[in-house]
C-alpha angles and dihedrals in degrees: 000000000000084000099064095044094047087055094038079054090043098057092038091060091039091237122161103235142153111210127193127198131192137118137225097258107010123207120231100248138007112274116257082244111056089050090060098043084053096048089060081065092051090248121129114205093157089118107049125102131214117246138177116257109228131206078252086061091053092037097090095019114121088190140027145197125194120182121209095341145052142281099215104092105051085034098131109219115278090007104155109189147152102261120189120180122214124190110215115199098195122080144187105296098015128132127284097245088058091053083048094053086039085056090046084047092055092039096054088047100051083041090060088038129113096203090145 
């Protein structure tokens, strides 16, 4: 979700940015929910597919976000990044209002960032 909205961000503000995505253990597929939260934003994420995020992923990375979990483990030795933690109250199975707070969530903070 925060992916879509960081590069839907990116491309509104014309910043030349690479963005990776993965999670710490990864589902198989998108939740049914999500893709329809997400849907409500005009966004269609029915055909992305989790993945795990890797040290290769940090190692070039000037800036990171982690949601609802830490860095430490996938940190790359003398790595020396920009970390920001999010909490994230929605979790897999949960009900679709808390994936929408969650959205908001994600939204309010893009909107006070100076991701620039």
């Amino acid at each position: 979700m925060a992916t879509e909205f960081v590069e839907r961000e990116r491309d509104e503000r014309g910043m030349d940015v690479e963005i990776v995505t993965g999670g710490v253990n990864p589902f198989d597929s998108v939740h049914d929910e999500v893709v329809k939260v997400m849907k409500e934003s005009d966004i269609d994420i029915s055909d992305r597919i989790p993945r795990e995020i890797t040290p290769a992923d940090i190692e070039d990375a000037d800036y990171v976000v982690t949601i609802g979990c830490s860095l430490e483990q996938f940190r790359p030795d003398g790595w020396d990044g920009e970390v920001h933690q999010w909490e994230s109250e929605a979790s897999a199975g949960e009900t679709l209002s808390s994936y929408r707070a969650f959205c908001d969530k994600i939204r309010a903070v893009l909107r006070r960032s100076s991701m620039r």
